[in-house]
C-alpha positions in Angstrom: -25.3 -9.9 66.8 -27.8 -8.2 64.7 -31.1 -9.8 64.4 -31.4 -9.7 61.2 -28.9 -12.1 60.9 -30.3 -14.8 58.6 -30.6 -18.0 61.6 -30.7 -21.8 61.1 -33.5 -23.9 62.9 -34.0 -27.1 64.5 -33.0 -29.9 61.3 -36.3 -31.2 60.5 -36.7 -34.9 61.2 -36.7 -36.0 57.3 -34.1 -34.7 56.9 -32.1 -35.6 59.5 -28.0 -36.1 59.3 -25.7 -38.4 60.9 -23.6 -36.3 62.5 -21.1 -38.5 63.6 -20.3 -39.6 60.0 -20.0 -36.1 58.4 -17.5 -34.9 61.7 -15.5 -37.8 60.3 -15.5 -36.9 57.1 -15.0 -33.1 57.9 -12.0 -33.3 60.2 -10.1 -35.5 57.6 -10.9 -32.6 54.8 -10.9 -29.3 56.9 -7.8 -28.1 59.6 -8.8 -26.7 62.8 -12.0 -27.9 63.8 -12.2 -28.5 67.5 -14.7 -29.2 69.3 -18.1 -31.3 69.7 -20.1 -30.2 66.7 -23.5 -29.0 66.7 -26.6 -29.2 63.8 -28.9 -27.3 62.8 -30.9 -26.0 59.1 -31.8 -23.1 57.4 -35.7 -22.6 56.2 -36.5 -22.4 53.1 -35.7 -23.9 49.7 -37.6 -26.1 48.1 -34.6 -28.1 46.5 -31.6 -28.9 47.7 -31.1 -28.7 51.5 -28.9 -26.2 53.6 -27.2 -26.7 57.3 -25.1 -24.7 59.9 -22.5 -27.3 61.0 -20.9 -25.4 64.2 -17.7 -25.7 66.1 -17.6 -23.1 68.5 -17.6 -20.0 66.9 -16.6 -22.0 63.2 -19.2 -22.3 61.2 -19.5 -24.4 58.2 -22.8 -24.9 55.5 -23.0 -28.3 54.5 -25.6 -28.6 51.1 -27.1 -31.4 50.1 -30.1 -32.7 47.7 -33.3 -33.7 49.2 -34.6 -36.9 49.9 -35.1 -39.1 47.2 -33.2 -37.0 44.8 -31.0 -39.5 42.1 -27.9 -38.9 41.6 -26.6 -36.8 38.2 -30.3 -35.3 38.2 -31.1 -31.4 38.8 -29.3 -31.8 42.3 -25.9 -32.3 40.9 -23.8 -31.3 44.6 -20.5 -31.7 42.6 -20.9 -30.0 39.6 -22.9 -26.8 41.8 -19.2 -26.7 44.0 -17.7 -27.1 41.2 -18.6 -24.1 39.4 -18.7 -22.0 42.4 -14.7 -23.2 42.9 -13.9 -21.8 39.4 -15.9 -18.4 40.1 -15.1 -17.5 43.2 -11.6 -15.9 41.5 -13.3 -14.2 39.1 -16.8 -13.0 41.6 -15.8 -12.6 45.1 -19.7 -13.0 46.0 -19.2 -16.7 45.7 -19.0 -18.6 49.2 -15.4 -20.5 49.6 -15.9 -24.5 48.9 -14.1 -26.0 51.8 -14.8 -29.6 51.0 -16.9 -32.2 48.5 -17.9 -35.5 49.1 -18.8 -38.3 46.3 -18.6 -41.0 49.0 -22.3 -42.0 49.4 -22.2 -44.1 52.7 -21.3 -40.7 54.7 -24.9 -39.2 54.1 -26.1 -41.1 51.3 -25.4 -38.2 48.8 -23.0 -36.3 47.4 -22.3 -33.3 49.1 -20.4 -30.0 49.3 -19.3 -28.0 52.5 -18.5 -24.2 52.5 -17.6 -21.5 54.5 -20.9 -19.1 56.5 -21.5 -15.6 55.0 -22.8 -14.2 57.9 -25.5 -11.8 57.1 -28.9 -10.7 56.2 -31.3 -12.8 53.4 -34.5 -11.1 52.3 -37.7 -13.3 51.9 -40.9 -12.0 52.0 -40.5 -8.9 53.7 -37.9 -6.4 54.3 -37.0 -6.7 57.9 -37.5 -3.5 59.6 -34.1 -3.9 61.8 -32.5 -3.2 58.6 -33.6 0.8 58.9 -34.0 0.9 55.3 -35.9 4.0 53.9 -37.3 4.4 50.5 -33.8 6.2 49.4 -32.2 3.4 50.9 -34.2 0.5 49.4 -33.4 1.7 46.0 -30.0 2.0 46.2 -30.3 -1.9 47.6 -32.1 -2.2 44.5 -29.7 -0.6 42.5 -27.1 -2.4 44.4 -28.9 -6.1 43.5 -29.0 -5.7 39.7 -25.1 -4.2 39.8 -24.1 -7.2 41.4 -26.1 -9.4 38.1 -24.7 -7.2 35.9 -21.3 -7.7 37.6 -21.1 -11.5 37.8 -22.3 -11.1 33.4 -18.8 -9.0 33.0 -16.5 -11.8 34.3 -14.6 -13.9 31.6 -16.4 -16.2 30.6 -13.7 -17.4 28.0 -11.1 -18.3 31.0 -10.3 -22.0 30.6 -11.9 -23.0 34.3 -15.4 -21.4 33.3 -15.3 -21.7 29.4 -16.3 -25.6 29.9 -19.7 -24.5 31.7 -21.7 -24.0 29.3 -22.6 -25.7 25.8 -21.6 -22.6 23.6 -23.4 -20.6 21.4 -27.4 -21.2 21.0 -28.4 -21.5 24.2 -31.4 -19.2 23.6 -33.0 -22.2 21.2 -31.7 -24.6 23.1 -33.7 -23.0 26.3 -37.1 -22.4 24.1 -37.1 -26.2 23.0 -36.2 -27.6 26.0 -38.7 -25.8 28.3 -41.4 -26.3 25.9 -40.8 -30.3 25.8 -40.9 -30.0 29.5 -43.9 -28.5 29.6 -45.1 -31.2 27.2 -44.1 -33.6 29.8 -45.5 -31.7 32.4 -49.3 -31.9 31.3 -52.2 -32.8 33.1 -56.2 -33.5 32.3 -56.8 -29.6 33.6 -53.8 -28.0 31.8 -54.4 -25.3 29.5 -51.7 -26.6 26.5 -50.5 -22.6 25.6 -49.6 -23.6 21.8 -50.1 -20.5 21.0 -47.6 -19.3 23.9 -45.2 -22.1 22.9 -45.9 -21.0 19.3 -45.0 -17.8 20.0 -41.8 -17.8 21.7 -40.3 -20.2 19.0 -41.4 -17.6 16.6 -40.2 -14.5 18.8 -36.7 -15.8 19.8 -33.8 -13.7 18.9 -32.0 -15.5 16.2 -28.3 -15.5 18.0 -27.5 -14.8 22.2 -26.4 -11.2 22.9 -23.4 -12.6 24.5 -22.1 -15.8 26.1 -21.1 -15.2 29.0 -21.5 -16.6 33.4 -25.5 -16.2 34.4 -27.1 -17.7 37.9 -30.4 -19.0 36.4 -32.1 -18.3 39.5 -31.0 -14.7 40.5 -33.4 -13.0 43.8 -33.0 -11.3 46.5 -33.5 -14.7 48.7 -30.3 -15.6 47.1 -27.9 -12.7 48.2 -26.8 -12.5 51.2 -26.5 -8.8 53.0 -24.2 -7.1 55.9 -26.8 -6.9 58.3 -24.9 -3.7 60.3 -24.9 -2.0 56.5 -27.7 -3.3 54.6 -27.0 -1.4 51.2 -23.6 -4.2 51.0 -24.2 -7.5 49.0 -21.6 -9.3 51.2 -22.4 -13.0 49.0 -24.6 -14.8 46.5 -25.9 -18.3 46.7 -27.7 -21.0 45.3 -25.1 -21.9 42.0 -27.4 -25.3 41.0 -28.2 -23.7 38.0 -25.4 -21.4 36.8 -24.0 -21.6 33.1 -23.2 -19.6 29.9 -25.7 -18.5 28.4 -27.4 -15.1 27.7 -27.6 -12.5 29.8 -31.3 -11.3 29.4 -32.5 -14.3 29.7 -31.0 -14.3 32.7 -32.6 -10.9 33.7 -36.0 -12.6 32.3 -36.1 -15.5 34.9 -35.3 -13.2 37.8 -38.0 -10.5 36.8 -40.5 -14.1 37.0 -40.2 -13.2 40.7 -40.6 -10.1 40.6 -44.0 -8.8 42.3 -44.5 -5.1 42.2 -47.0 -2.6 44.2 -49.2 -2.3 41.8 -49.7 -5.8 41.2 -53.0 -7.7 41.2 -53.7 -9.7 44.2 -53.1 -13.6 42.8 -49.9 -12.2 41.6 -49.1 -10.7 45.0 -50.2 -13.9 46.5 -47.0 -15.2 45.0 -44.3 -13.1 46.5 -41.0 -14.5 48.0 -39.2 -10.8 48.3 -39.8 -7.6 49.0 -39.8 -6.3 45.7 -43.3 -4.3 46.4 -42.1 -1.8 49.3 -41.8 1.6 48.6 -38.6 2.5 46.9 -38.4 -0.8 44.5 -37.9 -0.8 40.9 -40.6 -1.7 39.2 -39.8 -4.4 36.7 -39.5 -2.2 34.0 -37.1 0.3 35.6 -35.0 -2.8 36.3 -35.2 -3.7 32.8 -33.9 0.0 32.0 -31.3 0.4 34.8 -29.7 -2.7 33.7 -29.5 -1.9 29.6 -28.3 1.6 31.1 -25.3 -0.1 32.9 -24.5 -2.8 30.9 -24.4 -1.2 27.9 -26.9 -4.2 26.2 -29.8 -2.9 24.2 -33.3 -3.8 26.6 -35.9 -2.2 24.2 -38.0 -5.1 23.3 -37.1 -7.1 26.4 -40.8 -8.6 26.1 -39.2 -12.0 24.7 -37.4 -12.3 27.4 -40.2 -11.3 30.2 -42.2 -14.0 28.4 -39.8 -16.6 28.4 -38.8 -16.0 32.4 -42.9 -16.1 33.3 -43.1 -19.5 30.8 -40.3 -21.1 32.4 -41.6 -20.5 36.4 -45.4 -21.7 34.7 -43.3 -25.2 33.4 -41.5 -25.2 36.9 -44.9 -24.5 39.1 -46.8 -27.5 37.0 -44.0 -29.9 37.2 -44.2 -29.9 40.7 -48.2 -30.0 40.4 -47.9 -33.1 38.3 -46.0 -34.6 40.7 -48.9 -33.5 42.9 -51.5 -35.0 40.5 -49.4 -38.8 40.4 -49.6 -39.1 44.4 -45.5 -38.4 44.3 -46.1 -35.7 46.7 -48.9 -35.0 49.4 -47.7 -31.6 50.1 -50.9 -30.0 50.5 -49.7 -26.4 49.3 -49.2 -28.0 46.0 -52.8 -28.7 45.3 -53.4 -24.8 44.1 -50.1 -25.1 41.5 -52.3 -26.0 38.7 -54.4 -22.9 39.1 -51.5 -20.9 39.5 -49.8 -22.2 36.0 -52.6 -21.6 34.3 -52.6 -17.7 35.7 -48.9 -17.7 34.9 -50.2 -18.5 31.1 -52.6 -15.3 31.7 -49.6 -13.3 32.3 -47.5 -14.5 29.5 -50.8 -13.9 27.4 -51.0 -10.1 28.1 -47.2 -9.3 27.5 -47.8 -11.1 23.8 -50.8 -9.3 23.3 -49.3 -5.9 24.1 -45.7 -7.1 22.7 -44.4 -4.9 19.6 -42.2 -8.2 18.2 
């Protein structure tokens, strides 16, 4: 087994499963599972939860929301399996659903089991088992924003994704309802941004440039490679947010994330892939690679980098707030103030040098 393998660890003890109770449940749901079961949980995420459930050599994911999460909220288990169900036809990146499970008094949540893509994820840094060099790492690069442009070709219009989505507007309806979130979001140290709220309601294209399947939350710690041959996207996770909508604003949010080499150092600060290493796009040449391929015109993509940078400003200070009210005492969330308000910087300079 390579060892770049992406690997579960110990299940932390918050969020600890009753094992017993979800074998039940899986043996009635899934054929051939034999064995005495074993637990463990993949790092990372800080939303819903991810585990290994093991029988032998089968190996299952189980996902569930985090602790304390109500139900129908942003950790909607059901609805994430059930969009994954109706792509997988359509994308073949999308991990089988194996089972779901509504009935609360197994785990206390709803949850959705699938099968294990077996394979390589890329956080911080590029693993150097992986024996990438810099030709290599941009055709992985290459590779990423073909499999985006990819999953914005499928039918959108077939009748088990059509109902996804809300139809057209989903640009406007994306402006206003980040910007009342960011309302919401405030605290005695935010910096308000009217004027950046003023001027993406001014800037926004006036229809979408299609309608069609986007991930919302598209990054390289959400595909999943072959770990023997790197250069292969062998899966893509993480569905939570997926809809119809527009497909540059879909580019926008994942380009949020996207921390070059010639960065400054907060920004670098921030990096959760290893989008700086010698042979990565820079966020402009993914901006141009993708109009090249998809045939959509990218010229003044700054709306859209805007937007994706305002969104990740209203998600980091959410979470601050949260911070602020005593909801959390995670002590890595005591900076997230600082860092919205540098996120504001950067919207800032893209408006100040934006032609719109």
């Amino acid at each position: 087994m390579s060892t770049a393998v992406d690997q579960p660890r110990a299940v932390r003890e918050e969020d600890a499963l009753d094992l017993q109770r979800v074998d039940n449940f899986l043996r009635q749901h899934i054929a051939g599972l034999e064995g005495t079961p074993t637990l463990a949980q993949f790092p990372g995420g800080a939303s819903n939860l991810t585990y290994l459930i093991s029988y032998g050599e089968r190996e299952l994911v189980l996902r569930r929301p985090p602790p304390g999460a109500k139900a129908k909220s942003a950790h909607d288990m059901l609805r994430e399996a059930q969009v994954m169900a109706a792509l997988k036809p359509h994308y073949s990146y999308v991990p089988a659903i194996l089972a779901t499970c509504d009935d609360n008094s197994v785990i206390g949540h709803d949850f959705y089991v699938m099968e294990r893509l077996r394979g390589s994820i890329l956080r911080r840094d590029l693993p150097t088992e992986l024996g990438l060099d810099v030709e290599g790492v941009r055709k992985l690069c290459q590779g990423f924003v073909d499999r985006l442009i990819e999953l914005h070709r499928v039918d959108a219009t077939s009748p088990e994704l059509q109902h996804l989505g809300k139809g057209d507007g989903y640009i406007a309806r994306q402006v206003a309802g980040w910007s009342d979130r960011w309302q919401k979001a405030a605290t005695d140290d935010t910096d308000a941004c009217t004027d950046v709220v003023a001027w993406l309601m001014a800037k926004q294209p006036l229809q979408d440039n299609a309608s069609c399947v986007i991930h919302n939350d598209y990054r390289f710690d959400n595909v999943v490679l072959d770990p023997e041959h790197p250069l292969n996207i062998i899966g893509v996770l993480d569905w939570e947010m997926a809809t119809i909508g527009d497909p540059l604003m879909d580019l926008g949010g994942s380009l949020a994330y996207w921390v070059q080499a010639d960065d400054d150092a907060t920004f670098q600060s921030f990096r959760r892939q290893p989008t700086h290493v010698a042979g990565m796009l820079t966020r402009r040449e993914v901006i141009d690679y993708y109009g090249e391929h998809s045939g959509l015109h990218v010229e003044n993509f700054d709306f859209y980098e805007a937007f994706g940078l305002f969104r990740l400003m209203v998600i980091i200070q959410q979470i601050y707030r949260r911070y602020v009210l005593g909801q959390t005492s995670n002590p890595q969330f005591a900076g997230f103030g600082q860092a919205a308000r540098y996120m504001a910087g950067r919207c800032r300079r893209i408006i100040a040098g934006s032609s719109l």
